[in-house]
N, C-alpha and C positions, 0 to 999 in steps of 0.2 A: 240601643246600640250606638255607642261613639263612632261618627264618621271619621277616620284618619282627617288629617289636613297637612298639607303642605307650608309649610314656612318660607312665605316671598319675602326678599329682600328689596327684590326691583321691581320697578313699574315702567310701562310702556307711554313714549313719550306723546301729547298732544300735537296734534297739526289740526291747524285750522282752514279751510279750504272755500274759495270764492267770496262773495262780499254782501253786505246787506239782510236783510231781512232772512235768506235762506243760506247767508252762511250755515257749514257744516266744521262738528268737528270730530274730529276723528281719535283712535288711540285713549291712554289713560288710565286702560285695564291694569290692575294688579294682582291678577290673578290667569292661569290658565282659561281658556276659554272657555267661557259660560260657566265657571263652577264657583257659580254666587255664592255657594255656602263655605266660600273661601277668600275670598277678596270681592272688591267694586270695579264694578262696567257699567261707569258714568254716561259711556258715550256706543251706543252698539253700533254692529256693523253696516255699512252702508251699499246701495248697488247704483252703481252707473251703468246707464242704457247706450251703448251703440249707436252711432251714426256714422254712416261713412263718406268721404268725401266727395266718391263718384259710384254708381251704379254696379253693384254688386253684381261677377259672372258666374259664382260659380259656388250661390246659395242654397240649401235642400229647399223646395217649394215651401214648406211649412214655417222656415225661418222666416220668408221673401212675405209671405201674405201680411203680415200685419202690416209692414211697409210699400208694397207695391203703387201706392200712389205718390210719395216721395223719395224714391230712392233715387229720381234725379235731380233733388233739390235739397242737398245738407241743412240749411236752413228750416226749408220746412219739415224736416225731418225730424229734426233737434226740436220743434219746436211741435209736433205731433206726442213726440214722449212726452215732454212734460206734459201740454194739456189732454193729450187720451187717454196714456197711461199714466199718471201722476210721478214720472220721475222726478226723483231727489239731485241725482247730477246725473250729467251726459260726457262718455266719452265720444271727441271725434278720431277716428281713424282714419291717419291719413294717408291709407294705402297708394292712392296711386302717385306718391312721388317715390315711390320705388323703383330705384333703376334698374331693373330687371322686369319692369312693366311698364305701364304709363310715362314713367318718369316725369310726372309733372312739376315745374319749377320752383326753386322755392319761393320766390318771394308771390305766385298763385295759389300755392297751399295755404300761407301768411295770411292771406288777404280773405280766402274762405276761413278760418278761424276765428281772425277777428270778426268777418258777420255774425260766423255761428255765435259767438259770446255776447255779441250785440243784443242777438235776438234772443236771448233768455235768462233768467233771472235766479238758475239754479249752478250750483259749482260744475264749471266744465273741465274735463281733462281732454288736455291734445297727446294723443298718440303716432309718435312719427311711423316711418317702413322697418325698422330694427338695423337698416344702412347705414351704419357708424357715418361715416362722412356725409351722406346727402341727412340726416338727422342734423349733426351738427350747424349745418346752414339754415335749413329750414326752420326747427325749433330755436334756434340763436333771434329768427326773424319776428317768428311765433312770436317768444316775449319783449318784443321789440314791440310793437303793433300792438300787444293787446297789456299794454304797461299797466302797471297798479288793478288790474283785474284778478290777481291771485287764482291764476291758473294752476291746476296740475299738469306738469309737462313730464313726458318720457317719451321712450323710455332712454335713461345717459347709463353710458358706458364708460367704461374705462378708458379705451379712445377718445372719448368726444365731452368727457365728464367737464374739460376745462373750459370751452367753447359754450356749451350749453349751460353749465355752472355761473359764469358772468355775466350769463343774462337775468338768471333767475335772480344772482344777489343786486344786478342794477334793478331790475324792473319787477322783485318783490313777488315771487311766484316760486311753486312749489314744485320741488324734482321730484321724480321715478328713479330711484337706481336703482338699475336691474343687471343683474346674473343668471347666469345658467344654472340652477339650482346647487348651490354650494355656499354653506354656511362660511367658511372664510374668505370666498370671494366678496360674498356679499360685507360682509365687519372690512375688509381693506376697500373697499369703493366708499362706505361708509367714512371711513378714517380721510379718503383724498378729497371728498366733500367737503368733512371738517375742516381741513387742512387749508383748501382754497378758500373758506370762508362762508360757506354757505351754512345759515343758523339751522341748529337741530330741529325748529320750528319748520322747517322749510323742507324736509326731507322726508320721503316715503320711500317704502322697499319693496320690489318685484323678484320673487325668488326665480319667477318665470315657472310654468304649468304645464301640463297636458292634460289632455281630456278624460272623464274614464276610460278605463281600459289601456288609456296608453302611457303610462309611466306617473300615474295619480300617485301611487304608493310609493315613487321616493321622492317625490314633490313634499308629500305631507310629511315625511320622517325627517328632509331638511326643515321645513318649517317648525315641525316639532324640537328640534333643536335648536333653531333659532328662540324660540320661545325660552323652551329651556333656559339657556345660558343670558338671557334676555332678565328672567323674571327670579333666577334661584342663583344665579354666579356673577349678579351684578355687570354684566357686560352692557355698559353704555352706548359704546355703540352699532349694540343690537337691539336696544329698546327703542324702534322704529315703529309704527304702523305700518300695517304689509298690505301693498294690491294686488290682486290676482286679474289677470287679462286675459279669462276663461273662455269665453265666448266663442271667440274663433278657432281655439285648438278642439273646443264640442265639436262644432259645427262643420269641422273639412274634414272628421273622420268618414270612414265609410259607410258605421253603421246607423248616422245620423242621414246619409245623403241614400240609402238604397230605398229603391217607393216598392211598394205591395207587392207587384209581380217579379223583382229581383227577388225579393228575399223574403215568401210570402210565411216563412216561421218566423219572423220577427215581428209580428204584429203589424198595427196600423203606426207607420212612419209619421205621422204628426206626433202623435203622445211618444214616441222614439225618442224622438229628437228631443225632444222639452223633457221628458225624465231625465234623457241622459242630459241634459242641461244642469237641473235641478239637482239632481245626484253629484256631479261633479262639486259646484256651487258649495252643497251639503256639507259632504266634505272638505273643501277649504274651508268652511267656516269653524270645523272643528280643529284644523289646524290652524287659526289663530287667524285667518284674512279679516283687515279691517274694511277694506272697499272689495266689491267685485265687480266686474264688466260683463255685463250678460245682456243677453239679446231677446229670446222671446218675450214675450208681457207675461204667459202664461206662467212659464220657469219662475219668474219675476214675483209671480206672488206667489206661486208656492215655494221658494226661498223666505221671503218677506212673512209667511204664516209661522214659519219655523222659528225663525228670529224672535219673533212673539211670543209664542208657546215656550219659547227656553227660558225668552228675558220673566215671564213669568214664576218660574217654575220655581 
């Protein structure tokens, strides 16, 4: 039997991410995802491991244990994924300069980032609080500090796209533009990118996520059309590499945080948690994610076997 095949016209653009020996690169695919008996995926897809910048309150046990010896030391934390776990890259999250919590200053998030990059040798992404204005300074500072290191930064907005844009095109680092899931939000933030000058080489897309169960299925139907119009209607500037920043919307659901005697029909709350991790994961990766942000090590490779098993196949 003849397999149907699709007829791509477009292909999704390369970025290259961090420096040296473990540069990464990203995108390239011409084809839907994984459907090798249709186009080439020169380059699969990649996971960045979490770190955060201070002391995580209000993690399910089961996330916290693999970390629980450095969770107050970003540095050694960052620097535990790569040599325990063999991470590929690390995002930092740099939750507490959120002003609606810590608020901590920008130019002390700056200064922890630049260690974190110091201290390893794998592509890092800085992750600002999603606070249009306190992102803007901080990540403006970010690639200020850690220049010619070919960071990924986000996530930029619409608001702050300008701000945070002339750092990356001075100091030669790679954006996040991210949306609230909507395929022509995202093609116009893409356009004002262009626009200011920041090369297609430099740009990656966050459609922005949710966890299973909590709105996974119009997450994947945008990104499914982003691809679409991306790979079959020639739309250039939707032939991006996309990041998914999955981790924490797993992870603050409820039914990753309930332990054994909340909720003793849901089984044992460690495999909970890391299924629905992996599950999630799963799924973006069938809707076309080229990096993902996850947090367990376990999730981590049972993502990482799947990738395998397909790029096989």
């Amino acid at each position: 039997m003849d397999i149907p095949k699709v007829n791509y016209t477009g292909k999704i653009k390369e970025v290259a991410v961090g420096k040296g020996d473990k540069k990464i690169t990203v995108g390239g695919e011409t084809m839907y995802p994984f459907h090798l008996f249709e186009g080439q995926m020169e380059h699969p897809p990649r996971i960045a491991m979490e770190v955060y910048d201070a002391p995580p309150e209000d993690w399910a046990a089961a996330a916290l244990e693999p970390f629980q010896d450095v969770v107050n030391d970003p540095v050694a934390w960052a620097k535990k994924c790569v040599s325990a776990y063999g991470a590929e890259m690390v995002c930092l999250q740099l939750a507490s300069t959120d002003p609606n919590g810590m608020n901590r200053p920008s130019e002390e998030a700056a200064a922890i980032a630049k260690k974190v990059s110091e201290a390893i040798d794998v592509p890092l992404i800085v992750w600002g609080c999603a606070n249009d204005e306190k992102d803007a300074d901080t990540l403006r500072r970010v690639a200020e500090l850690c220049a010619d290191k070919n960071l990924v930064i986000g996530p930029v907005a619409e608001k702050n796209y300008k701000q945070i844009g002339a750092g990356a095109i001075a100091y030669k680092h790679t954006l996040v533009a991210s949306t609230p899931i909507d395929v022509n939000l995202a093609k116009q933030l893409n356009v004002l990118l262009g626009n200011l000058g920041v090369p297609d080489g430099q740009i990656l897309v966050d459609p922005t996520t949710g966890g299973l169960g909590y709105g996974i299925e119009y997450t994947y139907s945008v990104m499914e059309r982003d691809r679409m119009a991306a790979l079959t209607q020639q739309d250039e500037r939707l032939q991006f590499p996309i990041v998914c920043n999955l981790a924490k919307e797993v992870w603050k659901t409820k039914e990753a945080k309930l332990s054994q005697a909340d909720a003793p029909n849901l089984g044992d709350p460690k495999k909970r948690g890391i299924l629905m991790e992996a599950v999630t994961a799963s799924i973006l990766l069938m809707a076309g994610a080229n990096i993902l942000i996850m947090r367990h090590p376990e999730a981590i490779q049972l993502v990482k076997g799947m990738i395998g098993d397909l790029l096989k196949a």
